[in-house]
TORMAR-167805 format. One record per residue (C-alpha): residue in one letter; chain; x, y, z. Coordinates in steps of 0.001 Angstrom, whole numbers, plus 500000, padded with zeros to 6 digits. Example, Ala and Ser with C-alpha at 12.3 -4.5 7.8 and 13.67 -1.06 7.14 Angstrom:
REM residues 2
+------+------+--------+--------+--------+
| code | unit |      x |      y |      z |
+------+------+--------+--------+--------+
|    A |    A | 512300 | 495500 | 507800 |
|    S |    A | 513670 | 498940 | 507140 |
+------+------+--------+--------+--------+
REM end
This chain:
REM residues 442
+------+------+--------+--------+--------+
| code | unit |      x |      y |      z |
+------+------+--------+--------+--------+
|    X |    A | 500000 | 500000 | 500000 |
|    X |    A | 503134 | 502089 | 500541 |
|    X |    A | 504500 | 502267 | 497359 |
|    X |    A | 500897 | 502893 | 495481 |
|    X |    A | 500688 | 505868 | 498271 |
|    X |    A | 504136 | 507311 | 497152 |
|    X |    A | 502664 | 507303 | 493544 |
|    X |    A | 499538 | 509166 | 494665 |
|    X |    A | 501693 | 511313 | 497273 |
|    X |    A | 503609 | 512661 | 493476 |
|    X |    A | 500278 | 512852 | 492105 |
|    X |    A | 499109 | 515578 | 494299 |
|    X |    A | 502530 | 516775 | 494399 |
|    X |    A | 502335 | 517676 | 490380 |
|    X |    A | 498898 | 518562 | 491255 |
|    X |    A | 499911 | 521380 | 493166 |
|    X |    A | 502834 | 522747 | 491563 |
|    X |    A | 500841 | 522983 | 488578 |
|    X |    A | 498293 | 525349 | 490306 |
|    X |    A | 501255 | 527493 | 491471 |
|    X |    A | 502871 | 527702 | 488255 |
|    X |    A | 499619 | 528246 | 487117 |
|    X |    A | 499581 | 531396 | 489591 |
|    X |    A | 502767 | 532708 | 488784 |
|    X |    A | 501829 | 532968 | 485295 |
|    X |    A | 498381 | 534255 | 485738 |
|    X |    A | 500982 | 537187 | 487384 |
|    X |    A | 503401 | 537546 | 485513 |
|    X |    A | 500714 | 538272 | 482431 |
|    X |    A | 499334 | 540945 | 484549 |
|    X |    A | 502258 | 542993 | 485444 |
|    X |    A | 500959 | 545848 | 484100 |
|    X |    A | 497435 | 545629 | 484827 |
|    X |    A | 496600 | 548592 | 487070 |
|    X |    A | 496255 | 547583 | 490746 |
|    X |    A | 496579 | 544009 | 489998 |
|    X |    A | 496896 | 541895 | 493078 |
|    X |    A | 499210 | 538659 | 492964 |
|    X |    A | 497926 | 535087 | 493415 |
|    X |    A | 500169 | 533491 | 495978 |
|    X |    A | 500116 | 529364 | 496258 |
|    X |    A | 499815 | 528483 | 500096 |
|    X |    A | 500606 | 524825 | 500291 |
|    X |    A | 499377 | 522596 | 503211 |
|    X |    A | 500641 | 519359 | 503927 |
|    X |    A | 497816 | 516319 | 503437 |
|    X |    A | 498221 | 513787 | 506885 |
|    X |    A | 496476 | 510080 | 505539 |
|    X |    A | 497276 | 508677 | 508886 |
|    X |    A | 494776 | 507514 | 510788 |
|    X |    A | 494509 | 509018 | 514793 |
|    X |    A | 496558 | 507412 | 517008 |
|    X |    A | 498090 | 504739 | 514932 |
|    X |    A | 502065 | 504518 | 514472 |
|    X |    A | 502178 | 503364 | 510673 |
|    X |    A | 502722 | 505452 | 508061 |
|    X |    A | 500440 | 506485 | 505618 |
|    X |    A | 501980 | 508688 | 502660 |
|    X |    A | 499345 | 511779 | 502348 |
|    X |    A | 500446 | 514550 | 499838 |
|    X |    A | 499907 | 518239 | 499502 |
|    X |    A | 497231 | 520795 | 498056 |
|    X |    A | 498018 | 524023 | 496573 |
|    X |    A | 495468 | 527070 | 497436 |
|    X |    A | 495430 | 530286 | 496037 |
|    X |    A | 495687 | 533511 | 498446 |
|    X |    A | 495199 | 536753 | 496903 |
|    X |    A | 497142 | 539990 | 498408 |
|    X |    A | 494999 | 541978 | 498027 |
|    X |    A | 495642 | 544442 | 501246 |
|    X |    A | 498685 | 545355 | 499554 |
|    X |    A | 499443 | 548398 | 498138 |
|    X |    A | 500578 | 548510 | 494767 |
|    X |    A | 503046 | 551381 | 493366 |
|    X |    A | 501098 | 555231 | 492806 |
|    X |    A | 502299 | 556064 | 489332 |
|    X |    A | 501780 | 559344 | 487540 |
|    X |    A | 499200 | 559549 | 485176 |
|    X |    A | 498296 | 562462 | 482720 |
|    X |    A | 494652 | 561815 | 483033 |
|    X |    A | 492778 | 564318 | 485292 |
|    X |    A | 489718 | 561644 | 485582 |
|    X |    A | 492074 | 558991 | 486742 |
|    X |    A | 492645 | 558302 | 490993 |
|    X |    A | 495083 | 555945 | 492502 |
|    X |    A | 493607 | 554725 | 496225 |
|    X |    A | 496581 | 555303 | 498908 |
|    X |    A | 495123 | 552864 | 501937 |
|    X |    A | 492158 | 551171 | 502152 |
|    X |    A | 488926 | 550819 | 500264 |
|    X |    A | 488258 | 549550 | 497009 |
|    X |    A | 486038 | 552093 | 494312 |
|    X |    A | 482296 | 551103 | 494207 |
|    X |    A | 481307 | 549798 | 491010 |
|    X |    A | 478498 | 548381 | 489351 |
|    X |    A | 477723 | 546308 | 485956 |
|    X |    A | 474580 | 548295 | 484922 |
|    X |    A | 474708 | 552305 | 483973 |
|    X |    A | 471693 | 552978 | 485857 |
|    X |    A | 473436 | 551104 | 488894 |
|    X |    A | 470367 | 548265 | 489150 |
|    X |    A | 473231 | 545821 | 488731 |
|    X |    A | 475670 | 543783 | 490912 |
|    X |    A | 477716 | 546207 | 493169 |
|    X |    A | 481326 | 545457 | 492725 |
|    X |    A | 484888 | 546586 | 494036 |
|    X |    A | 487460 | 547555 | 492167 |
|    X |    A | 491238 | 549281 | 492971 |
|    X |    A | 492087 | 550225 | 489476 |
|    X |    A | 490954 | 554207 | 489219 |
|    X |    A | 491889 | 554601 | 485364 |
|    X |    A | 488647 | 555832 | 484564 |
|    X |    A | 487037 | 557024 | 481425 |
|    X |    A | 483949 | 558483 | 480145 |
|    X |    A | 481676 | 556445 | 477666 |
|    X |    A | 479424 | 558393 | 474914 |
|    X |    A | 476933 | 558763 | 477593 |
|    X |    A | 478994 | 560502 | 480189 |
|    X |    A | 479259 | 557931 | 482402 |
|    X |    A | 482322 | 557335 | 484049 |
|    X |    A | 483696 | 553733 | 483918 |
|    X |    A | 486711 | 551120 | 484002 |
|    X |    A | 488045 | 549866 | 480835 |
|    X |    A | 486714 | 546396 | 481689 |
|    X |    A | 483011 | 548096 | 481445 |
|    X |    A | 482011 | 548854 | 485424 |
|    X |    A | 480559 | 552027 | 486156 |
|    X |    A | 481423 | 553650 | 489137 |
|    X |    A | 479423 | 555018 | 492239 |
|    X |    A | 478956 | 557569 | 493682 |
|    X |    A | 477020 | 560330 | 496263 |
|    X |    A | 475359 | 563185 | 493865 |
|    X |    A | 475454 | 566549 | 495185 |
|    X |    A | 473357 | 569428 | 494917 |
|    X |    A | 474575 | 572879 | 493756 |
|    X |    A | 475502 | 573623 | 497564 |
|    X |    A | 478101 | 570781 | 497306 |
|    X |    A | 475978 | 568941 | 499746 |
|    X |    A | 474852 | 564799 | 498715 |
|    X |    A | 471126 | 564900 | 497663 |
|    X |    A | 470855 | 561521 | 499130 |
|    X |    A | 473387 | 559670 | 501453 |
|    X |    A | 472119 | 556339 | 501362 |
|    X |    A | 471700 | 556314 | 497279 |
|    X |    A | 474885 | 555474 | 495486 |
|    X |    A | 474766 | 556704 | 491743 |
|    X |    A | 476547 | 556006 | 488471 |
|    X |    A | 478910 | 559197 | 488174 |
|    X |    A | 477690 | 561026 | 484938 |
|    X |    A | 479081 | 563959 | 483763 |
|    X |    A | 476323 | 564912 | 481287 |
|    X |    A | 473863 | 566117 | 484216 |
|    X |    A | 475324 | 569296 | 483772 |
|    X |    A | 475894 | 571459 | 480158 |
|    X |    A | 476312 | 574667 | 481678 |
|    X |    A | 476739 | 576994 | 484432 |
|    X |    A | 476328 | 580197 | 485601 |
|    X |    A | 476567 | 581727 | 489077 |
|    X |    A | 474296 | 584642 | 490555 |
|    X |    A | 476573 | 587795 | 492023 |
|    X |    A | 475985 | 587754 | 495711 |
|    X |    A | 478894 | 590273 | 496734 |
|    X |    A | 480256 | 593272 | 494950 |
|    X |    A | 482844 | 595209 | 496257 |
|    X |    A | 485084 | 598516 | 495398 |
|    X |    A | 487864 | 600264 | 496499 |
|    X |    A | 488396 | 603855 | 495652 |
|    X |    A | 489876 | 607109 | 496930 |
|    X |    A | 487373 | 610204 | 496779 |
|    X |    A | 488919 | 613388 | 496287 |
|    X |    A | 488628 | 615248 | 499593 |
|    X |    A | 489064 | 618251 | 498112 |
|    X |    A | 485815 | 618094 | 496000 |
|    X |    A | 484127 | 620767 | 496233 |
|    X |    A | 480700 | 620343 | 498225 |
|    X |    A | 476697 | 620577 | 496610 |
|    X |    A | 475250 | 622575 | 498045 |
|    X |    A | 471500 | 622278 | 496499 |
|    X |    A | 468693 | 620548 | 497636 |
|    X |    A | 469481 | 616833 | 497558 |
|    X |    A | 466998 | 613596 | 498446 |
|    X |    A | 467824 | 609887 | 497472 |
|    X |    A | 467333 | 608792 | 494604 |
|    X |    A | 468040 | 612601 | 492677 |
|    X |    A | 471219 | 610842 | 491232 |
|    X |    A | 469322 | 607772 | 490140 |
|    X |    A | 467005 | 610259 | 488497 |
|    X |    A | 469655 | 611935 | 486886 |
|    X |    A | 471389 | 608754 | 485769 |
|    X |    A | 468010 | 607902 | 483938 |
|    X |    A | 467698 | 611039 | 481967 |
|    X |    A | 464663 | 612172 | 484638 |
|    X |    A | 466863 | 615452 | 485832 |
|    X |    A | 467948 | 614927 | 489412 |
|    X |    A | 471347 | 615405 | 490891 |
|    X |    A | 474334 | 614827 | 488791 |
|    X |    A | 476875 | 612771 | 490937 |
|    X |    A | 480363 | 614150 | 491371 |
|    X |    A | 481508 | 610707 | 490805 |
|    X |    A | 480183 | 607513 | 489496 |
|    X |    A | 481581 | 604081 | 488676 |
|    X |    A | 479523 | 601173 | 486476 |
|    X |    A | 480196 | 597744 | 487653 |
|    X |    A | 478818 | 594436 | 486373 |
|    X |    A | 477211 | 591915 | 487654 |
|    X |    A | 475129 | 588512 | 486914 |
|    X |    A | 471673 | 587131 | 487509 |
|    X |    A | 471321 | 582983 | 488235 |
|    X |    A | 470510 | 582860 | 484475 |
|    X |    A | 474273 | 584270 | 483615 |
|    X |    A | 472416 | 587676 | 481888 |
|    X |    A | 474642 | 590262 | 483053 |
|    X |    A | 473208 | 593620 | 484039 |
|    X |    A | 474640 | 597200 | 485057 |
|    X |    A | 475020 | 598444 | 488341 |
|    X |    A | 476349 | 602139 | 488854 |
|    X |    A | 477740 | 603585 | 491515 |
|    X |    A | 477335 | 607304 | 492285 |
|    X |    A | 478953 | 609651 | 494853 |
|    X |    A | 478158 | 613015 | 495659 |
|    X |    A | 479687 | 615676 | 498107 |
|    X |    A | 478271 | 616817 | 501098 |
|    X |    A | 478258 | 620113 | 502588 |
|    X |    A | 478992 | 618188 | 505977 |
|    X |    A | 482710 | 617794 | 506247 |
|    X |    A | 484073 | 614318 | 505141 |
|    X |    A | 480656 | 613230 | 504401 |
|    X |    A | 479887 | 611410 | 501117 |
|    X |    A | 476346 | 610692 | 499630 |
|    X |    A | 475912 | 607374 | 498061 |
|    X |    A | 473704 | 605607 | 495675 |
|    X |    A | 473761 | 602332 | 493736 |
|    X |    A | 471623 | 602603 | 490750 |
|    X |    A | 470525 | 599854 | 488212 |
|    X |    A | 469167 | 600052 | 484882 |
|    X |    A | 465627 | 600815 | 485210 |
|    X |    A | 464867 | 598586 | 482148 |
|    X |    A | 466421 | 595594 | 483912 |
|    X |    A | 464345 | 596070 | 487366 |
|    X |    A | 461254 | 596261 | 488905 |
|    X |    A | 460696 | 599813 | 488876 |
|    X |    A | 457477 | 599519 | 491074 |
|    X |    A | 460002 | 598102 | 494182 |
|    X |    A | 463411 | 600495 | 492518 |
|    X |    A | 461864 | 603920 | 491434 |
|    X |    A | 464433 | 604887 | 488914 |
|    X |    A | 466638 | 602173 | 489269 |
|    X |    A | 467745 | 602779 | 493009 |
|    X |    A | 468993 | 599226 | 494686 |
|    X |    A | 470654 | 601149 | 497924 |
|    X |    A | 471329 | 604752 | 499550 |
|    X |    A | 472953 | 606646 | 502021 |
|    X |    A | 475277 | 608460 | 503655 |
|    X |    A | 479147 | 607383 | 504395 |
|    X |    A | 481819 | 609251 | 506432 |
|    X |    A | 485168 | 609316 | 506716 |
|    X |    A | 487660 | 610173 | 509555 |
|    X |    A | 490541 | 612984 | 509322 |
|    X |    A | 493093 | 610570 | 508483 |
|    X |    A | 491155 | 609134 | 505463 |
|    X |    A | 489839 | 606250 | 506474 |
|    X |    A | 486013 | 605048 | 506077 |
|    X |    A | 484223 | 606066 | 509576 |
|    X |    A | 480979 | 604748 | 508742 |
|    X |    A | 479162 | 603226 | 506120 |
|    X |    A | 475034 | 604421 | 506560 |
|    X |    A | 474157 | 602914 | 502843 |
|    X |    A | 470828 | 600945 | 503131 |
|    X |    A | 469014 | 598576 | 500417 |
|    X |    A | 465672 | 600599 | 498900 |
|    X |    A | 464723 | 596706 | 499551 |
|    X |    A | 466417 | 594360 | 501914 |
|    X |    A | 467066 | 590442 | 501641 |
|    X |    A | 468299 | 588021 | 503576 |
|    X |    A | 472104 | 589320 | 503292 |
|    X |    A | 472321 | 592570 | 501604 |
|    X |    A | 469648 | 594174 | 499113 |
|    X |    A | 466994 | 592638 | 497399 |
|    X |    A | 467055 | 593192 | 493685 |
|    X |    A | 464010 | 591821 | 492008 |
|    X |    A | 464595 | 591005 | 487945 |
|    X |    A | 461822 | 591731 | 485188 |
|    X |    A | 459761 | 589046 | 484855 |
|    X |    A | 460259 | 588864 | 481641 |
|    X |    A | 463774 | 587735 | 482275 |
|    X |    A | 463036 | 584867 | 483989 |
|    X |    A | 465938 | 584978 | 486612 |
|    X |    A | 465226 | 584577 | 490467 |
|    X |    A | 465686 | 587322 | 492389 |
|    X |    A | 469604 | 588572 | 493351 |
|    X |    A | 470094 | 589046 | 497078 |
|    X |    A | 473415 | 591636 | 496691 |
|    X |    A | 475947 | 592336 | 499789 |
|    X |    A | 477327 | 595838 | 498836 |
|    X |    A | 481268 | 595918 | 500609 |
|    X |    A | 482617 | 599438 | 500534 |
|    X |    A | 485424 | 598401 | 503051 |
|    X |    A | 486182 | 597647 | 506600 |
|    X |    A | 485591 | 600741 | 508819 |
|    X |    A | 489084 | 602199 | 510289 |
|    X |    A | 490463 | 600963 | 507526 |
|    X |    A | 491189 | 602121 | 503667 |
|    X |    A | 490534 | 598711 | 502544 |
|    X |    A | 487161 | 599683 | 500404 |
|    X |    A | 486687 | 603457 | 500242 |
|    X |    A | 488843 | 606237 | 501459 |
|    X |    A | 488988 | 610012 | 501390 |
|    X |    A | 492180 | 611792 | 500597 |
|    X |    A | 493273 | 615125 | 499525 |
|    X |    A | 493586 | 613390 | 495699 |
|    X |    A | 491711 | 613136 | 492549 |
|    X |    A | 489186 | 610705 | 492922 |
|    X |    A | 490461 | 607475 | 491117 |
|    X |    A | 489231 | 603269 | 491421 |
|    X |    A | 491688 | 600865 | 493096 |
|    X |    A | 489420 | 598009 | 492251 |
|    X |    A | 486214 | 596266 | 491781 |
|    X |    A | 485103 | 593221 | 492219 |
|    X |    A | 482652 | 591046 | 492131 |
|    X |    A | 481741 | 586766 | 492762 |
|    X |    A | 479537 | 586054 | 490044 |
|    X |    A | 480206 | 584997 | 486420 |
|    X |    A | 478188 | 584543 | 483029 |
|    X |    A | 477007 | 581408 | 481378 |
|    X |    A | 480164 | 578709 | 480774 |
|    X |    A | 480321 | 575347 | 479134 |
|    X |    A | 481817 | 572312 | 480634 |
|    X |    A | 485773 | 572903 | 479909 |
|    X |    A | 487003 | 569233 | 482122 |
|    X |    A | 486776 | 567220 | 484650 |
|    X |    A | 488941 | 565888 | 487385 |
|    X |    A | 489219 | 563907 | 490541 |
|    X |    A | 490220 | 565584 | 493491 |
|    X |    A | 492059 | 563874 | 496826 |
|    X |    A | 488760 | 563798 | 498662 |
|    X |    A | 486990 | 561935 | 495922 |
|    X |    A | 485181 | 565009 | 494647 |
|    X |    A | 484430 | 565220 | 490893 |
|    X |    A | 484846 | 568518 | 490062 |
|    X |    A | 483775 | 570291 | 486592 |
|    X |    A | 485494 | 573049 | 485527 |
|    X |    A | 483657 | 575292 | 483064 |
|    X |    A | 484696 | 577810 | 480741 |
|    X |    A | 483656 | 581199 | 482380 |
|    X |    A | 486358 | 579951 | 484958 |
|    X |    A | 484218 | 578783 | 487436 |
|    X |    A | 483942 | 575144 | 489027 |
|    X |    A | 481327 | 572908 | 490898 |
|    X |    A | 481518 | 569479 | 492684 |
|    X |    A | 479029 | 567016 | 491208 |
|    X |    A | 480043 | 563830 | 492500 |
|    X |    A | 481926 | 562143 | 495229 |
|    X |    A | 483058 | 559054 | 495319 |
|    X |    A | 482562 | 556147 | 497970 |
|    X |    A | 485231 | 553691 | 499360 |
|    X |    A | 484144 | 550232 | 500218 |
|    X |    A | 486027 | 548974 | 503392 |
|    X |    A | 485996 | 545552 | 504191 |
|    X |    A | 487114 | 543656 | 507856 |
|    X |    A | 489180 | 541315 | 505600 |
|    X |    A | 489981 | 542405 | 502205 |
|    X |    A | 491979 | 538789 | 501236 |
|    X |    A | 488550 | 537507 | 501433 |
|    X |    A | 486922 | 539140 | 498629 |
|    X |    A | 486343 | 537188 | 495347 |
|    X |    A | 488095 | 538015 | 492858 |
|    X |    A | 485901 | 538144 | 489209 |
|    X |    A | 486879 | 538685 | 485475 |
|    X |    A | 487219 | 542396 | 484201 |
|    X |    A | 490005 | 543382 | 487575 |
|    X |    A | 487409 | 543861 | 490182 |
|    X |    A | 485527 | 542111 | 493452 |
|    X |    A | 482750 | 540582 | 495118 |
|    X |    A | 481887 | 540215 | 498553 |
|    X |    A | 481792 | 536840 | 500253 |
|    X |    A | 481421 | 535483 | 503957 |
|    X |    A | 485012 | 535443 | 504194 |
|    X |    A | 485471 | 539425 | 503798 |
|    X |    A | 482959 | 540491 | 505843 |
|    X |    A | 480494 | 543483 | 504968 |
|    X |    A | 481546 | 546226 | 503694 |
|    X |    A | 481379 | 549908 | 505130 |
|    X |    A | 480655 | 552939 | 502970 |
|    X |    A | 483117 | 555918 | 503560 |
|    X |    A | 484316 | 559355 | 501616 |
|    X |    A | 488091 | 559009 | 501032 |
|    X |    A | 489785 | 560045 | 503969 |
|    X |    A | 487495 | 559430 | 506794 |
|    X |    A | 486765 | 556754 | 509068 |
|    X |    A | 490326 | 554888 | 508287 |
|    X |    A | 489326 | 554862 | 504832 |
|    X |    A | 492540 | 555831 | 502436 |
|    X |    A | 492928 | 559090 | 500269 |
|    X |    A | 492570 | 559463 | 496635 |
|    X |    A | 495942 | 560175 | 494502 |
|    X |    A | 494264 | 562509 | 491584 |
|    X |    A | 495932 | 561743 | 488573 |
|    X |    A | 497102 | 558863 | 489299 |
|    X |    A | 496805 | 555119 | 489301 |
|    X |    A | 498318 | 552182 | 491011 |
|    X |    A | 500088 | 549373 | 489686 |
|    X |    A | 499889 | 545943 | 490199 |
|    X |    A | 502321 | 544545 | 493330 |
|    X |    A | 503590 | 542019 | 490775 |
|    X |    A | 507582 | 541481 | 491084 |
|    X |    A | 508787 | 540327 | 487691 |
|    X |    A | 512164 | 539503 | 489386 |
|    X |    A | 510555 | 537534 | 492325 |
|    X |    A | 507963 | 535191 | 490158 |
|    X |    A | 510568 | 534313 | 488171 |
|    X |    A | 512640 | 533378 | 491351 |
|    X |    A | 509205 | 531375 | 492097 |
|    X |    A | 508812 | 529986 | 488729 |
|    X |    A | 512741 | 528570 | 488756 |
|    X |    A | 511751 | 526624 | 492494 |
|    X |    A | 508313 | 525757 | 491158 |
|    X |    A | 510117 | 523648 | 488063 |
|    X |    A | 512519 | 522148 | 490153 |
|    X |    A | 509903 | 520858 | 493056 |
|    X |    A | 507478 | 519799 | 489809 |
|    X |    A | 510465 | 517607 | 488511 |
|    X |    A | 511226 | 516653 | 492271 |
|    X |    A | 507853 | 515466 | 492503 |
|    X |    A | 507875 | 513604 | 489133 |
|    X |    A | 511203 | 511731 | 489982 |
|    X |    A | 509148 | 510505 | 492834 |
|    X |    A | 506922 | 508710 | 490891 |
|    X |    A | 509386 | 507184 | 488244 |
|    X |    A | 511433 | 505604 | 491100 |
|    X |    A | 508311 | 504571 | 492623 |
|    X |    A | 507271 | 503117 | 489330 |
|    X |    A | 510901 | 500955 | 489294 |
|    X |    A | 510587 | 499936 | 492481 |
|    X |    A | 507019 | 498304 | 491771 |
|    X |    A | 509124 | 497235 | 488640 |
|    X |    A | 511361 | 495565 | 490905 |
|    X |    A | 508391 | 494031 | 493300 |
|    X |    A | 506584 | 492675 | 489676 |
|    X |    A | 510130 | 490761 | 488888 |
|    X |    A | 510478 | 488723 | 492645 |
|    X |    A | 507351 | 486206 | 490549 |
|    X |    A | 509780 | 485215 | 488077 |
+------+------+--------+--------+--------+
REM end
């Protein structure tokens, strides 16, 4: 019974360095597949023996596959904005169908890439997931995962909600000394007679449709010493003139100390909103109403507007909102935001992107197309942003490569050959020595 055991003892001996060549192969094909993980062969002896007993039964050896997948690959460069390399751990969330009704998958390999749909997706065909977010930057839904799609957005435009300037008037202006109400140099900016302004600046800014409209700014001397009147005037034919007569937004008075700087700043919204003044659009127009903080400066300071004895000249305006732009690119930021850029300069998060954790990633199952399904062994998953909750961060423009050492499966391939022929020796001389056993009749 020995010697047939020996034979069967080479059997599963071949058997198993077979699978491991079989392993080594299966990595050394996929040395460049992005965040391939390396089949290892874990062998474990087979005891035939029976409990207790003191002969010797020959038993043999198995070969199992263990996937290291916990380990992290190289982060390599890559010139793709859309691509992300994971640095720790989580796996991408990924799913077969592009409306996300399909299995949920796991996948390490970031190089992403948009189909003709927008959707983004691996190049084995698995769409990844994703939190949508509002135009806040907030998720609409937390518990709803999403295929990331770049199409739900064409355009954008964003609303002005601040406006600022910084200018020096002249303190040597001489003073009006007429009769002067607000709203005269709104009148007088309309053609309706008025006050002409001493001084008066036109800035721009944009409604939530990206229509831009005119906003003036108009300064007149007081008789009162550093005292300033102020109005900010729109175009009439822009506004509702029944809430702006003539155009007037805000009015007031501002004053200055003797060194120059801005004392106070009394100008008031005709209308207030919630942060500033409440401009309400033409209907016609169809843009919501603007709700515009005015900034002339910090008082104390000569930040905004200041009063020296010099002609009256603009350091600056600014303001925060921008016309209508078209979707210029997209990237992937370290926090797993997908951020559109657009081509009025301005930007907006639409996605961002979950990380699967798992209590024991060597567990997952590994499936065609370089990604992975849950099983008993792994454990369930938890759903985090990059970053948080010991998840890893995202590498933006960049991907990571499989942990495959050329030099080292070689090194594996040269012992696997040798213990194959070790094992096949083992059954020739087992074969002679049955030989030998077969010739004792004669």
């Amino acid at each position: 019974m020995s010697l047939f055991g020996s034979l069967f003892t080479g059997v599963t001996g071949l058997t198993a360095q077979s699978r491991s060549m079989s392993m080594i192969s299966d990595n050394v094909a996929n040395v460049n597949t992005t965040a391939y993980k390396l089949a290892e062969a874990q062998f474990t002896s087979l005891i035939a023996r029976e409990s207790g007993s003191r002969t010797y039964r020959p038993g043999g050896v198995s070969a199992q596959a263990f996937y290291t997948i916990g380990s992290q690959g190289l982060v390599q460069s890559s010139s793709s904005p859309i691509h992300a390399a994971i640095v720790g751990r989580g796996f991408f969330v990924v799913n077969s169908a592009a409306d996300a009704t399909g299995q949920r998958l796991f996948a390490r390999a970031g190089d992403f890439a948009t189909d003709s749909l927008g959707n983004l997706r691996t190049p084995s065909g698995f769409y990844l997931q994703g939190w949508r977010l509002d135009q806040s930057g907030a998720p609409v839904d937390v518990n709803q995962l999403e295929t990331v799609n770049v199409n739900i957005v064409n355009g954008m435009a964003l609303a002005s909600t601040r406006v600022a300037i910084g200018a020096n008037l002249d303190a040597d202006q001489p003073a009006f000394t007429g009769a002067y109400a607000a709203g005269d140099m709104a009148a007088n900016l309309a053609g309706g007679g008025g006050v002409a302004p001493h001084f008066s600046r036109v800035v721009q800014i944009y409604d939530s449709l990206g229509r831009a409209h005119e906003l003036t700014f108009a300064f007149l001397k007081d008789p009162a010493a550093n005292v300033w009147n102020v109005e900010v005037v729109a175009d009439p034919a822009d506004v509702d003139t029944g809430a702006h007569p003539d155009g007037l937004i805000a009015s007031g008075q501002i004053t200055f100390n003797g060194d120059g700087t801005l004392a106070t700043n009394g100008l008031t919204p005709v209308v207030a909103g919630a942060q500033g003044a409440a401009i309400t659009w033409l209907a016609a127009g169809g843009a919501d109403p603007s709700d515009l903080v005015i900034d002339l400066g910090e008082p104390g300071t000569t930040d905004g507007l200041a009063q020296f004895a010099s002609p009256t000249r603009v350091a600056f305006v600014s303001e925060n909102g921008s016309g209508v732009g078209t979707l210029n690119s997209l990237a992937v930021d370290e926090d797993g935001f997908v951020v559109a850029s657009f081509t009025n300069g301005q930007q907006r998060r639409l996605y961002r992107l979950a990380l699967a954790t798992f209590p024991n990633p060597a567990g997952l199952d590994p499936r065609t197309g370089n990604v992975y399904a849950a099983s008993v062994e792994s454990g369930e998953y938890v759903m985090l942003a990059p970053g948080e909750g010991g998840a890893g961060r995202l590498a933006p423009s960049s991907i990571e490569a499989s942990n495959v050492d050329i030099a080292d499966e070689f090194t594996k391939m040269i012992i696997t050959q040798r213990a194959y022929s070790a094992n096949a020796r083992v059954i020739s001389t087992t074969d002679e020595m049955l030989d030998e056993l077969i010739r004792l009749r004669r």
